[in-house]
C-alpha positions in Angstrom: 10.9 -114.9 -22.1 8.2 -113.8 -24.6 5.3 -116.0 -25.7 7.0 -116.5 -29.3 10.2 -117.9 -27.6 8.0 -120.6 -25.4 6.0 -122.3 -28.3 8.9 -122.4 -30.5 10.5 -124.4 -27.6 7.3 -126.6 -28.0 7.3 -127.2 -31.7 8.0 -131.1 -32.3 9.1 -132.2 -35.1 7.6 -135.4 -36.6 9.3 -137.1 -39.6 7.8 -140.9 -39.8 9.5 -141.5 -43.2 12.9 -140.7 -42.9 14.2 -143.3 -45.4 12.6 -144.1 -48.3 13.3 -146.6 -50.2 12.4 -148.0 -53.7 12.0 -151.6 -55.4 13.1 -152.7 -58.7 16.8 -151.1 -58.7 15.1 -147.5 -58.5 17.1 -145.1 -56.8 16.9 -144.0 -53.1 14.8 -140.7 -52.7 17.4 -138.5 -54.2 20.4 -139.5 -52.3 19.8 -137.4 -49.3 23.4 -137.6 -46.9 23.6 -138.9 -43.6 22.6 -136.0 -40.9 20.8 -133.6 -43.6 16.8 -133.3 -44.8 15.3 -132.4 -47.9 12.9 -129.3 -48.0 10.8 -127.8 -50.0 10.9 -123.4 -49.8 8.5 -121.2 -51.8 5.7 -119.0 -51.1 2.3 -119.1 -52.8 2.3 -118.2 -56.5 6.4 -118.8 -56.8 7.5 -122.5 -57.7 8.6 -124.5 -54.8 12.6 -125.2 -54.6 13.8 -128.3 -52.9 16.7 -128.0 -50.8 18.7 -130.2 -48.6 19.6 -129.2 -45.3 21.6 -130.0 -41.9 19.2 -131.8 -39.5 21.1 -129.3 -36.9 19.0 -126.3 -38.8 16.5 -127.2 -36.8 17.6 -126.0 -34.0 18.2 -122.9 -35.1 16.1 -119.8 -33.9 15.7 -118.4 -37.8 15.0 -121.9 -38.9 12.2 -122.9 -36.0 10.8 -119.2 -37.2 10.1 -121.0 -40.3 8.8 -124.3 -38.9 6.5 -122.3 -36.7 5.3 -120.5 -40.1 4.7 -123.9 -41.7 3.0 -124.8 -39.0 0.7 -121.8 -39.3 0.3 -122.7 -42.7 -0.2 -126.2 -43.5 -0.2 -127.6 -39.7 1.7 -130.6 -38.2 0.3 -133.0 -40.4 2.5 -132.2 -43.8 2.2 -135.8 -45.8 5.8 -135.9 -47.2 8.5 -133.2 -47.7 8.5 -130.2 -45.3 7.2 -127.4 -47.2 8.4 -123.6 -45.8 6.0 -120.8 -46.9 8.7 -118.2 -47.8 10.4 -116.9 -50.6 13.2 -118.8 -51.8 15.8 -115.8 -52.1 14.6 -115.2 -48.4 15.4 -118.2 -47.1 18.9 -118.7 -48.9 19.7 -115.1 -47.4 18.4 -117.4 -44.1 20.8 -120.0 -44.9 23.1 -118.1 -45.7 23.2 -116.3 -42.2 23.0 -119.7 -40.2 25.7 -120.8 -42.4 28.0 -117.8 -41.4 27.2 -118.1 -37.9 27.9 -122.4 -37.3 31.1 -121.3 -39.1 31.9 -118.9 -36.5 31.7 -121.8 -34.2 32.6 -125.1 -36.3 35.3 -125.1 -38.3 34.3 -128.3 -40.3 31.5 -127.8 -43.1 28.4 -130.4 -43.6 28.3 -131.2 -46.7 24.8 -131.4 -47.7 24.2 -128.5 -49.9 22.4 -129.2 -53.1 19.4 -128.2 -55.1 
């Protein structure tokens, strides 16, 4: 086991305000579903996309690559949305490969997916 594969294994996630709620009849922060999280994706210099993802991404080895990058980056104390420092065509190919793969071994689709 390389170095890389240990401190991914020791990467916690901590995520103190799950549900947010709003007064006055204002809408919950933008209907996230059940079992998925809302992420920001963008390097420097290219807008940040918001994306909303299946709390079982992180899990996966591609997607704890890029928590380990935003760790690098911003550290463990991110106030708010988890921001990943990579280009957003990069990360939907990223997506797009976890997706391919859980279908190889789900046959039932989350439906979480929206920008």
């Amino acid at each position: 086991m390389g170095s890389g594969e240990k401190s991914l294994r020791s990467f916690h996630l901590h995520l103190p305000h799950l549900h947010h709620h709003h007064h006055h009849g204002k809408k919950q922060t933008r209907d996230v579903p059940k079992g998925c999280l809302a992420i920001k994706v963008g390097s420097q210099g290219e807008e940040q996309q918001r994306f909303v993802v299946p709390v079982v991404y992180f899990n996966h080895p591609l997607f704890m690559q890029l928590l380990k990058e935003a760790e690098e980056e911003y550290g463990f104390d991110q106030k708010g949305t988890i921001t990943i420092p990579c280009h957003v065509e990069e990360f939907r190919n990223i997506r797009g490969l976890i997706d391919r793969e859980n279908s190889l071994h789900h046959h039932h689709h989350v439906g979480c997916f929206r920008v």
